[in-house]
N, CA and C atoms as a LAMMPS dump frame, in Angstrom:
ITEM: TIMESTEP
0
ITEM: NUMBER OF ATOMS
567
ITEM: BOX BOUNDS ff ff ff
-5.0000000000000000e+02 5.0000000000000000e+02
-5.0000000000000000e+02 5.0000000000000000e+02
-5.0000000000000000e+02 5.0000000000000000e+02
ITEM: ATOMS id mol type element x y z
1 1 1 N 273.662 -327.808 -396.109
2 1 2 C 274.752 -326.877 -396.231
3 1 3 C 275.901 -327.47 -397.037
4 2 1 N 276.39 -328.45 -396.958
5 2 2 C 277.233 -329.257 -397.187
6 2 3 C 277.059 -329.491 -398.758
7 3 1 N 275.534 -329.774 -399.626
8 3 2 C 275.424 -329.581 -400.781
9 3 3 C 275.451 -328.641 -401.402
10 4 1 N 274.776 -327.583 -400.264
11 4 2 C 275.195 -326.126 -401.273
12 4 3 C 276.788 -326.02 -401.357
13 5 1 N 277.616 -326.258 -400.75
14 5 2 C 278.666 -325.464 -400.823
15 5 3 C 279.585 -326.98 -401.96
16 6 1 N 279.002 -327.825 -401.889
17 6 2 C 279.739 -329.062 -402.628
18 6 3 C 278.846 -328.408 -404.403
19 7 1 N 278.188 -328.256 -404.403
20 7 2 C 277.427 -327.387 -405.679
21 7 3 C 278.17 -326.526 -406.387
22 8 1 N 278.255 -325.45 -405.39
23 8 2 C 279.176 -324.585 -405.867
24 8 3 C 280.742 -324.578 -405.786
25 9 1 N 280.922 -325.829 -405.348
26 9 2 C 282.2 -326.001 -405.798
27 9 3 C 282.906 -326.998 -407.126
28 10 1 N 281.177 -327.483 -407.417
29 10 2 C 281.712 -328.172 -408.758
30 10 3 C 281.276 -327.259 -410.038
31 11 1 N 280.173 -326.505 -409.686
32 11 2 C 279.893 -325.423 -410.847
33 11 3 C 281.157 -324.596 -410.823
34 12 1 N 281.882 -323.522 -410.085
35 12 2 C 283.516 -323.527 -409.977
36 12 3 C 284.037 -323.74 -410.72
37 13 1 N 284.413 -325.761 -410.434
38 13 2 C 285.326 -326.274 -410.822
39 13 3 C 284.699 -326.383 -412.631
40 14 1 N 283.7 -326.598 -413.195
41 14 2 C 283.085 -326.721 -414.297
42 14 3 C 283.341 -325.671 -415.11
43 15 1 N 282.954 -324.04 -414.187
44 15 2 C 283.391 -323.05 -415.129
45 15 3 C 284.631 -323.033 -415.279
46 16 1 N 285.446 -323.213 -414.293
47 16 2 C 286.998 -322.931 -414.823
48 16 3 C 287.502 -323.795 -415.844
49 17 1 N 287.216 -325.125 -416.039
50 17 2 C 287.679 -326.099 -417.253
51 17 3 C 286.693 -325.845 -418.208
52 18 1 N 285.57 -324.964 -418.415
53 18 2 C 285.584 -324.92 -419.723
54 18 3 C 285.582 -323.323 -420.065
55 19 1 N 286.335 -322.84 -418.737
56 19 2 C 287.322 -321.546 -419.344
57 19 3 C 288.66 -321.93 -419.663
58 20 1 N 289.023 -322.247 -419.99
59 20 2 C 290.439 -323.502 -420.051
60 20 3 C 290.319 -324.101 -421.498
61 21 1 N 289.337 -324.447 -421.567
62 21 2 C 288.91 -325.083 -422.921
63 21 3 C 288.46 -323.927 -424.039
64 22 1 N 288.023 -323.02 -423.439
65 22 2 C 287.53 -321.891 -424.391
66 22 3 C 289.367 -320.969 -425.27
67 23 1 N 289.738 -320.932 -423.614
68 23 2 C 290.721 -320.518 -424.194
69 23 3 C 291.903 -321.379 -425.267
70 24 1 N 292.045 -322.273 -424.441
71 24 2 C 292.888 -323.543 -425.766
72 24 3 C 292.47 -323.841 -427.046
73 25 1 N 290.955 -323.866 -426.888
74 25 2 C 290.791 -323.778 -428.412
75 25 3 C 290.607 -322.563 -429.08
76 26 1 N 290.84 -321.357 -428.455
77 26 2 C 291.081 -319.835 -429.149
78 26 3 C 292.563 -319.843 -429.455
79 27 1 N 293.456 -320.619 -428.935
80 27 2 C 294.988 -320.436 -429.225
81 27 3 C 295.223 -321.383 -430.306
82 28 1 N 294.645 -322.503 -430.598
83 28 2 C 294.54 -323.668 -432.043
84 28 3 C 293.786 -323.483 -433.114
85 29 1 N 293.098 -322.462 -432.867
86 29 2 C 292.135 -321.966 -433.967
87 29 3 C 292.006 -320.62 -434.426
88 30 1 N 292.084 -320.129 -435.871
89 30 2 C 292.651 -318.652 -436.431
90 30 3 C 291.24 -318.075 -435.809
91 31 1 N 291.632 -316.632 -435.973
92 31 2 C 290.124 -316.058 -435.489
93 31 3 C 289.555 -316.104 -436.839
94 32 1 N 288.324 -315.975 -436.982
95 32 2 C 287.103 -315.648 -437.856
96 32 3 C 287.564 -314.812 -438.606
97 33 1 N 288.606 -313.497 -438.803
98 33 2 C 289.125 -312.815 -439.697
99 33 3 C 289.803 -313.056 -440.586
100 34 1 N 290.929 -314.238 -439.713
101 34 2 C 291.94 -314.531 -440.11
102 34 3 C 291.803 -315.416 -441.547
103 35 1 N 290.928 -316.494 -441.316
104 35 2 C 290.21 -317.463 -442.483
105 35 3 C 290.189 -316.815 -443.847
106 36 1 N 289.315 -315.915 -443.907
107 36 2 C 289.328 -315.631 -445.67
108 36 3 C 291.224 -315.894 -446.124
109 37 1 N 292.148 -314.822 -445.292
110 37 2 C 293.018 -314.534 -445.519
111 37 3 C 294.066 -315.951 -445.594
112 38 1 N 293.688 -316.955 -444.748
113 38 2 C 294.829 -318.409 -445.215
114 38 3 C 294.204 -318.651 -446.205
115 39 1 N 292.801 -318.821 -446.679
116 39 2 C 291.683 -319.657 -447.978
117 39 3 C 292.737 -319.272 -449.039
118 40 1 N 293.014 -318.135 -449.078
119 40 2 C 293.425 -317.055 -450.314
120 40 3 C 294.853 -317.433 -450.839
121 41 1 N 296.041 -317.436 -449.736
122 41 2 C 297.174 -317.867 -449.544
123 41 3 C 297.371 -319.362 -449.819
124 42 1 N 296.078 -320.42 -449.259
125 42 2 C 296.316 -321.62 -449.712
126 42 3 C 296.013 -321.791 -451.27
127 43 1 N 294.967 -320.999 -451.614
128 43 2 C 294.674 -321.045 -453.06
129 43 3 C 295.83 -320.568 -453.973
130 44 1 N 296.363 -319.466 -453.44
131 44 2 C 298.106 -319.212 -454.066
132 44 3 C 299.038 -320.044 -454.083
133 45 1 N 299.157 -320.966 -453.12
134 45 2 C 300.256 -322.055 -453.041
135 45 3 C 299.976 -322.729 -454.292
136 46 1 N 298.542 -323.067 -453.899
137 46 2 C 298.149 -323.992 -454.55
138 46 3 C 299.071 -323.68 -456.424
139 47 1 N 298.54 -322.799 -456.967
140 47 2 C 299.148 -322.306 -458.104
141 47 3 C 300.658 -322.344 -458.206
142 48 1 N 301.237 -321.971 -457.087
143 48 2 C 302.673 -321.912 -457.322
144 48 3 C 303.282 -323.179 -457.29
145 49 1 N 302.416 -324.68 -456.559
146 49 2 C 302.961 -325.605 -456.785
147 49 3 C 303.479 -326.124 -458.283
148 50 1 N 303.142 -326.087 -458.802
149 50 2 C 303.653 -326.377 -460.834
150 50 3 C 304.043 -325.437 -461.505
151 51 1 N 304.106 -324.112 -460.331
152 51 2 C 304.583 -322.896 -461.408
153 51 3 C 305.924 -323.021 -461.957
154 52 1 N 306.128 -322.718 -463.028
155 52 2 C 307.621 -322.907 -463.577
156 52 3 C 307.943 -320.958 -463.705
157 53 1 N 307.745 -320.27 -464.129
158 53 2 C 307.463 -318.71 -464.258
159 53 3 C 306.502 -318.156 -463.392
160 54 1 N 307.287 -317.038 -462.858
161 54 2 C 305.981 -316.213 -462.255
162 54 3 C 306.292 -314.324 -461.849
163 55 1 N 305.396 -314.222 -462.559
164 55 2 C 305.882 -312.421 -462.703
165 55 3 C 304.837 -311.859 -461.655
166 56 1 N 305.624 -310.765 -461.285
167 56 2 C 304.806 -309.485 -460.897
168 56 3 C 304.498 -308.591 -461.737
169 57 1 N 303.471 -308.133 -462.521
170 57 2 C 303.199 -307.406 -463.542
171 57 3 C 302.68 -305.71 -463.015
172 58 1 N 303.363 -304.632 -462.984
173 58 2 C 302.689 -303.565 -462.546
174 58 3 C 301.578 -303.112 -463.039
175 59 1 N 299.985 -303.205 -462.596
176 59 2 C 299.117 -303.176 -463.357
177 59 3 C 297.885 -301.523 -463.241
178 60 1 N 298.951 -300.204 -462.158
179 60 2 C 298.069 -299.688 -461.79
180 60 3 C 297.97 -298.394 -463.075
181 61 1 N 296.326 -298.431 -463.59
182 61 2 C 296.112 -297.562 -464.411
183 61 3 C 295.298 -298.879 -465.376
184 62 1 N 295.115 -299.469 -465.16
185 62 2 C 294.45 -300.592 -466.054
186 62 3 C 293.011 -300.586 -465.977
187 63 1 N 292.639 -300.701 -466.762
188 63 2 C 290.705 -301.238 -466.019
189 63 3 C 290.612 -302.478 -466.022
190 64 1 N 289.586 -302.665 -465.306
191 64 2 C 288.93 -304.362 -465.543
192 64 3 C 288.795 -304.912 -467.179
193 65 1 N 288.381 -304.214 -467.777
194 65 2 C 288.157 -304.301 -469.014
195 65 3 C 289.693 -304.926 -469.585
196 66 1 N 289.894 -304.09 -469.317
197 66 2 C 292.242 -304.329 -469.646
198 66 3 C 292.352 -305.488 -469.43
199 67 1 N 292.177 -305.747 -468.182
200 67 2 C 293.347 -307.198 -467.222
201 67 3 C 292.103 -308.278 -468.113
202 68 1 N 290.508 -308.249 -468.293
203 68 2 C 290.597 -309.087 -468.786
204 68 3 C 290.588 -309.583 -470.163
205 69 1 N 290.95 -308.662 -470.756
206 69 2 C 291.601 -308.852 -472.533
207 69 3 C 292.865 -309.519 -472.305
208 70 1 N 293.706 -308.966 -471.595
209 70 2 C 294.905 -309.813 -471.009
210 70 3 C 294.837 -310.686 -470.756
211 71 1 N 293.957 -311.298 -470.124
212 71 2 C 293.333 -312.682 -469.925
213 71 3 C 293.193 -313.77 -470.884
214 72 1 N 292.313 -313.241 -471.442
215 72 2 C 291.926 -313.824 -473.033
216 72 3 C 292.853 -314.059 -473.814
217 73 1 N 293.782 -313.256 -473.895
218 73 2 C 294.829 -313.291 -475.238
219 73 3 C 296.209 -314.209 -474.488
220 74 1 N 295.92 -314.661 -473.413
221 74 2 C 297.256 -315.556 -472.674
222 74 3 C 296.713 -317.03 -473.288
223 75 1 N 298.253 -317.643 -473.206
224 75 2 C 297.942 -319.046 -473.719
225 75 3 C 297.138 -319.633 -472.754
226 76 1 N 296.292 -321.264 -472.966
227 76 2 C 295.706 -321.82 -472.017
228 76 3 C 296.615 -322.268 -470.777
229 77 1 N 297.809 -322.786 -470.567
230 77 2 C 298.73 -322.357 -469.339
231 77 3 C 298.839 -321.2 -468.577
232 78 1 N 298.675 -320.412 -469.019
233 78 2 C 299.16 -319.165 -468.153
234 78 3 C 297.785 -318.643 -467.489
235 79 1 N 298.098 -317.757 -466.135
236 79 2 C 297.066 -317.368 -465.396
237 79 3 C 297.292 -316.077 -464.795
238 80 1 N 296.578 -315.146 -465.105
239 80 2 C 296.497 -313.966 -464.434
240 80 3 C 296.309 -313.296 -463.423
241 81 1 N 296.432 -313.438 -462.009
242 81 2 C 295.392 -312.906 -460.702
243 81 3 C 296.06 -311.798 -460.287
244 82 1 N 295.024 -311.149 -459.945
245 82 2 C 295.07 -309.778 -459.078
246 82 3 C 294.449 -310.029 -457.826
247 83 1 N 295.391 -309.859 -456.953
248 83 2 C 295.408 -310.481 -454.91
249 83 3 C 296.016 -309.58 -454.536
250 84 1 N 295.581 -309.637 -453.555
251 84 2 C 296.36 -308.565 -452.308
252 84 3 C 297.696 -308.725 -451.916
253 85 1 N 298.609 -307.727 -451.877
254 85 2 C 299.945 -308.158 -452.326
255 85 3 C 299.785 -308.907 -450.738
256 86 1 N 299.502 -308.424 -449.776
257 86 2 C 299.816 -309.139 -448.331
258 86 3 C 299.618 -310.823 -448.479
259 87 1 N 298.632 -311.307 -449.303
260 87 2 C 298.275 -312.889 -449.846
261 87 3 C 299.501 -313.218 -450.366
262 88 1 N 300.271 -312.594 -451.673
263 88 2 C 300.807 -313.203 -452.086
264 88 3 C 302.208 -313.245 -451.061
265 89 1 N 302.761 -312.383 -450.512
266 89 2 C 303.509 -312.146 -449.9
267 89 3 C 303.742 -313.546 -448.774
268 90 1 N 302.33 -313.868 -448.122
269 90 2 C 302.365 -314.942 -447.075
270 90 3 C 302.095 -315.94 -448.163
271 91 1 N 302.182 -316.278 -449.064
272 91 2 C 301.874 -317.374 -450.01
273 91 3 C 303.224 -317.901 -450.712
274 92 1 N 304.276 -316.766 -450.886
275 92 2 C 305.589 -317.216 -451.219
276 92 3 C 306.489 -317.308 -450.519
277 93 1 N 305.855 -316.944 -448.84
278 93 2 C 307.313 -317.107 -447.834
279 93 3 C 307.303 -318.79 -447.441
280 94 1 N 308.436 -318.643 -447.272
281 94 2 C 309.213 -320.109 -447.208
282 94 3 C 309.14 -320.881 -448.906
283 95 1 N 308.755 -320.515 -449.934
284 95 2 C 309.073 -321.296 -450.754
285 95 3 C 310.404 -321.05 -452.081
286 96 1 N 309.934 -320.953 -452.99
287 96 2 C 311.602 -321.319 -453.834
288 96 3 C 311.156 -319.367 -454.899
289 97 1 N 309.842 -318.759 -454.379
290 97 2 C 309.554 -317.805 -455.105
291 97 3 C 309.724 -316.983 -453.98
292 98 1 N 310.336 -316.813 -452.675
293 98 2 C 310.405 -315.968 -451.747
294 98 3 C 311.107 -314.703 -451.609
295 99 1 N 311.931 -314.861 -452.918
296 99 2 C 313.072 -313.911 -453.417
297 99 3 C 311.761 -312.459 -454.259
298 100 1 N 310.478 -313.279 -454.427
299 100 2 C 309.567 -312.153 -455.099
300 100 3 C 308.766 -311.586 -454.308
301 101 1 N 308.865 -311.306 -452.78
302 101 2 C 308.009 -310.765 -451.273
303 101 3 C 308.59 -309.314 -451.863
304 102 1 N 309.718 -308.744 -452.003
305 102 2 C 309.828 -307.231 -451.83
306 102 3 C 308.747 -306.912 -453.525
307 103 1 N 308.788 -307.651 -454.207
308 103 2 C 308.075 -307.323 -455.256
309 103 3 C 306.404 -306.691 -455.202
310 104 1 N 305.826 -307.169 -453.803
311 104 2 C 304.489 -307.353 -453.806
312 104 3 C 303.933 -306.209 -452.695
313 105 1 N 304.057 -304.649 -453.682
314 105 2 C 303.638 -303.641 -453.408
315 105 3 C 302.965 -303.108 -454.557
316 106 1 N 302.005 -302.141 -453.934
317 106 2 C 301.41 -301.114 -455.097
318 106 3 C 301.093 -302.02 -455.935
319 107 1 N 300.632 -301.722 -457.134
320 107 2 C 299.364 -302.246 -457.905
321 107 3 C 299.693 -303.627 -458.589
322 108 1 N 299.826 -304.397 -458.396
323 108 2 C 300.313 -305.554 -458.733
324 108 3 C 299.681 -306.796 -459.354
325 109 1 N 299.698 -307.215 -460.573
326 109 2 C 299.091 -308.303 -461.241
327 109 3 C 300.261 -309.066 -461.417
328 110 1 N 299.686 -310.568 -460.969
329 110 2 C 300.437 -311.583 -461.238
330 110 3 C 300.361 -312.564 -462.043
331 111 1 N 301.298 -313.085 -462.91
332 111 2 C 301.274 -314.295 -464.132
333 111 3 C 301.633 -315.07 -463.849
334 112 1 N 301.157 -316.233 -463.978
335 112 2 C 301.917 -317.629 -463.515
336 112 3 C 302.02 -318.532 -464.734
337 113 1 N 303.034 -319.414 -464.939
338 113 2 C 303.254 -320.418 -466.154
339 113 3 C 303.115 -319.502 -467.473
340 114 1 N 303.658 -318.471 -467.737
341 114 2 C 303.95 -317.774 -468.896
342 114 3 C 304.743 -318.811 -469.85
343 115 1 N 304.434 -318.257 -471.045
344 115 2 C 305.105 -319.234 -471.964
345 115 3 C 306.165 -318.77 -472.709
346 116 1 N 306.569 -317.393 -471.871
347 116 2 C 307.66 -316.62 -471.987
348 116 3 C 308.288 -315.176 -471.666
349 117 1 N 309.323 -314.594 -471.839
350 117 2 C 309.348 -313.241 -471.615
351 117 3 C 310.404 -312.673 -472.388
352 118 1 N 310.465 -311.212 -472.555
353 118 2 C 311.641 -310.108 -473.081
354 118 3 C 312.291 -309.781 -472.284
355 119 1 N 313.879 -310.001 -472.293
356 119 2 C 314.129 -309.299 -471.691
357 119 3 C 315.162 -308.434 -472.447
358 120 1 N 315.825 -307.257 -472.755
359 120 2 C 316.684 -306.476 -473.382
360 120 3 C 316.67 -306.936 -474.519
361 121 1 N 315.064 -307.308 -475.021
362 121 2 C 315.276 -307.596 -476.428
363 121 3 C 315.386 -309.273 -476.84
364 122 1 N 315.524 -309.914 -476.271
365 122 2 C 315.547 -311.257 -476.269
366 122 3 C 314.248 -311.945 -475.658
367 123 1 N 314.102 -313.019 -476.415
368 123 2 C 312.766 -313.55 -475.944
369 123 3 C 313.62 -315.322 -475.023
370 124 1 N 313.138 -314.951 -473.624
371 124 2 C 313.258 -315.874 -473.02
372 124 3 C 312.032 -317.176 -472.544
373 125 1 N 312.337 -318.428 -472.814
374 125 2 C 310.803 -319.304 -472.849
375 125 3 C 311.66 -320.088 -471.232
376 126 1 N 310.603 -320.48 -470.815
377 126 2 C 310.75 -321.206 -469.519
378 126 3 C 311.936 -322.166 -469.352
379 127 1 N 312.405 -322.954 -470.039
380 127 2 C 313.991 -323.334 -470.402
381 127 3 C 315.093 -322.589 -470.228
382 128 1 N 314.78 -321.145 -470.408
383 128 2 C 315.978 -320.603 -470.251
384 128 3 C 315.961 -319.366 -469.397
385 129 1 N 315.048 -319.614 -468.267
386 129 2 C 314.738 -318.865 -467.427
387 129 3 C 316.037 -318.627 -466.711
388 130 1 N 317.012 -320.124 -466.444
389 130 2 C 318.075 -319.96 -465.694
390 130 3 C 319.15 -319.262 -465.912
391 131 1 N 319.108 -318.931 -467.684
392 131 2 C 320.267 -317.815 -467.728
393 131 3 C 319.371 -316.23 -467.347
394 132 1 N 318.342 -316.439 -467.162
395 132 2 C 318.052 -314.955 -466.488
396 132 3 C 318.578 -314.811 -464.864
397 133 1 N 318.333 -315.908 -464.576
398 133 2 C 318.773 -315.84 -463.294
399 133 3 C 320.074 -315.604 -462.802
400 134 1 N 320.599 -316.234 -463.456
401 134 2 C 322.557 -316.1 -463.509
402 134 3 C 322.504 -315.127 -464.377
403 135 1 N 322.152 -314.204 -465.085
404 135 2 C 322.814 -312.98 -465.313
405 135 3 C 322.903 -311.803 -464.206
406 136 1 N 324.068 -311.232 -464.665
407 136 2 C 324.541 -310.069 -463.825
408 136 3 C 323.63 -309.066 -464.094
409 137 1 N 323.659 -307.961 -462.338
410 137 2 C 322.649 -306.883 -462.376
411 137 3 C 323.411 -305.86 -462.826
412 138 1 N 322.277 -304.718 -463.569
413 138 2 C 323.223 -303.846 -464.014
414 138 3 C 324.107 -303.395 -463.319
415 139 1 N 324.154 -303.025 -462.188
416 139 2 C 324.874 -302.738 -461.528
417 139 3 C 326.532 -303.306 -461.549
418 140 1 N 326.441 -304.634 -462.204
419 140 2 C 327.779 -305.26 -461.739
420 140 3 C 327.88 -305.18 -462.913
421 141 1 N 327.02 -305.126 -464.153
422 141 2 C 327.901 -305.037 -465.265
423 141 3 C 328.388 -303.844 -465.833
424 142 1 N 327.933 -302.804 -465.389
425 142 2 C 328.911 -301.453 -465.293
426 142 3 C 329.996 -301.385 -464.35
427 143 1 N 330.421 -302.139 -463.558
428 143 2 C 331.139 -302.099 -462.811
429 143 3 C 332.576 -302.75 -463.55
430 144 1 N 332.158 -303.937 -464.262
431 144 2 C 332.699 -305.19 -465.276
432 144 3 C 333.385 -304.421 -466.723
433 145 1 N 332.394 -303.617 -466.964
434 145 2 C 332.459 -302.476 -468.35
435 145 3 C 333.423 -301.269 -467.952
436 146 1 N 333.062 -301.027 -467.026
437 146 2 C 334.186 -299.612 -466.704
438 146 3 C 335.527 -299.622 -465.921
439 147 1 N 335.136 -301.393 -465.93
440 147 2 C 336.689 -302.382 -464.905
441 147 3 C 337.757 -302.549 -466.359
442 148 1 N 336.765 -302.499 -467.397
443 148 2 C 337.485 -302.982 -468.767
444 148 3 C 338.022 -301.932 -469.384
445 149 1 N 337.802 -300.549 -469.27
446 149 2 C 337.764 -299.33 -470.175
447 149 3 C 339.455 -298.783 -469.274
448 150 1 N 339.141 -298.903 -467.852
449 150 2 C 340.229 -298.398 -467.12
450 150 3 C 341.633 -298.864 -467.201
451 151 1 N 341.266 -300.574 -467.312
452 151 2 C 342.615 -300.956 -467.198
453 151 3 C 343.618 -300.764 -468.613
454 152 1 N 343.086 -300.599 -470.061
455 152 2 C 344.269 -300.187 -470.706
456 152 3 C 344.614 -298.636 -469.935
457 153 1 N 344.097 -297.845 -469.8
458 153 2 C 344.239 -296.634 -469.141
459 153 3 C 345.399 -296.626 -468.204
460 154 1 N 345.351 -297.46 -466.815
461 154 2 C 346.857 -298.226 -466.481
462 154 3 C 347.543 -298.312 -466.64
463 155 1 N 347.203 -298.998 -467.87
464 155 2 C 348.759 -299.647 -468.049
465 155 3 C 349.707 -299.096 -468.624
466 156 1 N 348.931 -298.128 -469.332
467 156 2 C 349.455 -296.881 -470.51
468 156 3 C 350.209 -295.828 -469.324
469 157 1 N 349.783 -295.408 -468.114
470 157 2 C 350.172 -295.069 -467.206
471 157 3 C 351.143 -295.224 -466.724
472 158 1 N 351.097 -297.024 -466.549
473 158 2 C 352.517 -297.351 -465.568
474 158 3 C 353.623 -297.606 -466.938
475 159 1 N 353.744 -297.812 -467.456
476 159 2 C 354.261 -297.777 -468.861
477 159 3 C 355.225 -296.403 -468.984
478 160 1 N 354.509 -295.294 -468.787
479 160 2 C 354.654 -293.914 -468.827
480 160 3 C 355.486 -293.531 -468.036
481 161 1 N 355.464 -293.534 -466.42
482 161 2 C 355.808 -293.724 -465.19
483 161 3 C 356.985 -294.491 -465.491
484 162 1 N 356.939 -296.051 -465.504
485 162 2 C 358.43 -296.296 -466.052
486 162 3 C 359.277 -295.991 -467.016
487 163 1 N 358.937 -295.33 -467.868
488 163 2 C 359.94 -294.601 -469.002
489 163 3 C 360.662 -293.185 -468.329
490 164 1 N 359.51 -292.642 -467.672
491 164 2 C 359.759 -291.157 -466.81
492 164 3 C 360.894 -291.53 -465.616
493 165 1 N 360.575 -292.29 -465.136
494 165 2 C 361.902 -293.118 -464.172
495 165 3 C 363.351 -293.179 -464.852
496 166 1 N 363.011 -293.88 -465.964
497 166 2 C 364.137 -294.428 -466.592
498 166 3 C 365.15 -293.344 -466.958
499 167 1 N 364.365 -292.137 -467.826
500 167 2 C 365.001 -291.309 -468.344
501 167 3 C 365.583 -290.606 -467.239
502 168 1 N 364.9 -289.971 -466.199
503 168 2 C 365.199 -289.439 -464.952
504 168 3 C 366.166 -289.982 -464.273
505 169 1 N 366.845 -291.606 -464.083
506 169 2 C 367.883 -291.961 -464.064
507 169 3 C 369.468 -291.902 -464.823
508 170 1 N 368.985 -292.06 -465.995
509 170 2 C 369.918 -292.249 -467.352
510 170 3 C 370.326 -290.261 -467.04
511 171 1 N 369.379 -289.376 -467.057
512 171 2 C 369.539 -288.069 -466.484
513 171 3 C 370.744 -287.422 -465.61
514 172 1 N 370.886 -288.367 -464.725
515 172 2 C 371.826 -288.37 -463.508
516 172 3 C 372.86 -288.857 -463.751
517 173 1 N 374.298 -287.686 -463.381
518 173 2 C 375.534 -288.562 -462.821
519 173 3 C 375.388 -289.511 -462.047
520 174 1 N 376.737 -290.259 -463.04
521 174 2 C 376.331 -291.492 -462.113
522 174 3 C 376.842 -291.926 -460.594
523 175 1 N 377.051 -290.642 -459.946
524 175 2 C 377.463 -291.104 -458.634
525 175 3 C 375.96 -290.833 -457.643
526 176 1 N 375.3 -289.83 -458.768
527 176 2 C 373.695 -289.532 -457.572
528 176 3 C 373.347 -290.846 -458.334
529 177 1 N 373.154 -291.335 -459.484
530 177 2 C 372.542 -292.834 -459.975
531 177 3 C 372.739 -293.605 -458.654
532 178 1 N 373.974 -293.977 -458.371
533 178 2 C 374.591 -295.182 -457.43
534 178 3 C 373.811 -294.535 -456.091
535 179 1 N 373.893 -293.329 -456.116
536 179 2 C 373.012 -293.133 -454.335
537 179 3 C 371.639 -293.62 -454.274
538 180 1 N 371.171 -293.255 -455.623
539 180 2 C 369.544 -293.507 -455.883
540 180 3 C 369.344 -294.806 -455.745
541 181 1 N 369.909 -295.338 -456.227
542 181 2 C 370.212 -297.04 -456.253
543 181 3 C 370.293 -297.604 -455.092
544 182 1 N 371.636 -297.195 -454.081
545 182 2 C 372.059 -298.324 -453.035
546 182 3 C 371.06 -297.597 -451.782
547 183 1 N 370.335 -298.261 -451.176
548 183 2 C 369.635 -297.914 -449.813
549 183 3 C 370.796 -297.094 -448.957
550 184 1 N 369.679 -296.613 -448.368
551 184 2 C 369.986 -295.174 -447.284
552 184 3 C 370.156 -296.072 -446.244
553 185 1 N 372.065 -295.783 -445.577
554 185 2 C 372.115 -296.744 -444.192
555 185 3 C 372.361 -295.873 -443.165
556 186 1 N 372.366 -295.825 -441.76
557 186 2 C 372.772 -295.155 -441.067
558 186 3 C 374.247 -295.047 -440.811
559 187 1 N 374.739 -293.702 -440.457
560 187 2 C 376.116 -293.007 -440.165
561 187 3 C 376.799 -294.522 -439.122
562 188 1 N 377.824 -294.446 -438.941
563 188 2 C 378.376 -295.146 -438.08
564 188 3 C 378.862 -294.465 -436.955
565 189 1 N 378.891 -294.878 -435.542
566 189 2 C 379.334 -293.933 -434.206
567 189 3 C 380.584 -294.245 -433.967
C-alpha cells in the first residue's frame, strides 16, 4: 500500500515539474508563428545597420515585372524590398529610422543606400541628406511666407492709425486736447 500511494505521489510530483517546465519554456520561447516573422525583421535590421538612406517608395499598381526593372537599373549599393509593412514597422522601432513606422502602410516598396534623391527639383546625394532633414515643412513655410507678406501690411496700418490720431488731435481745441491728454481723476468729496 505504502508503494502504491509513494508511486503515485512521485508520478504527481513528476507531472507537475514537467508541467512547470512545459510551461517556462512556452514563456522563453516565440510560438512557431511567431519565427518566420522575427527571421524577417532580423533580416531588416540587418540592412538598416549601414543604411545611410532609406525610402518608402509607394509601389501599388506596379507589376513584378516593374519592381524588377527597378531593380536592375539601381546602382550596385542600393536595394529594393517589398515586406510586409508590419516587418518593417517592428524592424525600425527603437532605431534612428523609427520616425519612418507611420510610413509603413498600403503598398509599400522600400530602398535602402540610394545614391540619391529629388526633392522640389534639387538632386539630393547622401551628404546632404541633413539639409533635408532640417528643412521646414510646408506647413511652416507658409506660415514664414504669409508672416512676411503681412507685416509690411502693419506697419502701413499703424503708420496710418498714427497720422489719424495726430490729425484728430491737432483737430481739437486745445482745452478738449489738454483733457484728451491729462488722465481722468476722480471728483473730490
Amino acid at each position: 500500500m505504502h508503494t502504491r500511494i509513494a508511486s503515485r505521489t512521485l508520478a504527481a510530483a513528476t507531472a507537475a515539474a514537467m508541467t512547470s517546465v512545459r510551461i517556462s519554456s512556452r514563456s522563453m520561447l516565440p510560438s512557431i508563428g511567431k519565427v518566420p516573422e522575427m527571421v524577417r525583421q532580423a533580416a531588416l535590421r540587418r540592412e538598416l545597420e549601414g543604411c545611410q538612406l532609406l525610402a518608402g517608395i509607394w509601389c501599388h499598381g506596379l507589376t513584378v515585372a516593374q519592381l524588377r526593372s527597378i531593380r536592375s537599373s539601381l546602382p550596385p549599393t542600393a536595394r529594393l524590398l517589398v515586406t510586409k509593412n508590419s516587418d518593417m514597422a517592428g524592424a525600425v522601432a527603437g532605431t534612428r529610422w523609427e520616425a519612418l513606422r507611420p510610413c509603413a502602410r498600403g503598398m509599400n516598396a522600400w530602398l535602402f543606400d540610394f545614391t540619391g534623391a529629388v526633392y522640389e527639383g534639387r538632386l539630393y546625394g547622401p551628404d546632404d541628406f541633413a539639409q533635408l532633414e532640417a528643412m521646414p515643412t510646408s506647413a511652416q513655410s507658409y506660415q514664414y511666407l504669409l508672416g512676411c507678406l503681412q507685416m509690411p501690411a502693419v506697419n502701413v496700418l499703424a503708420v496710418l492709425r498714427a497720422r489719424q490720431e495726430a490729425m484728430t488731435q491737432a483737430d481739437k481745441p486745445p482745452a478738449e486736447a489738454e483733457d484728451a491728454a491729462a488722465p481722468a481723476t476722480a471728483p473730490e468729496k
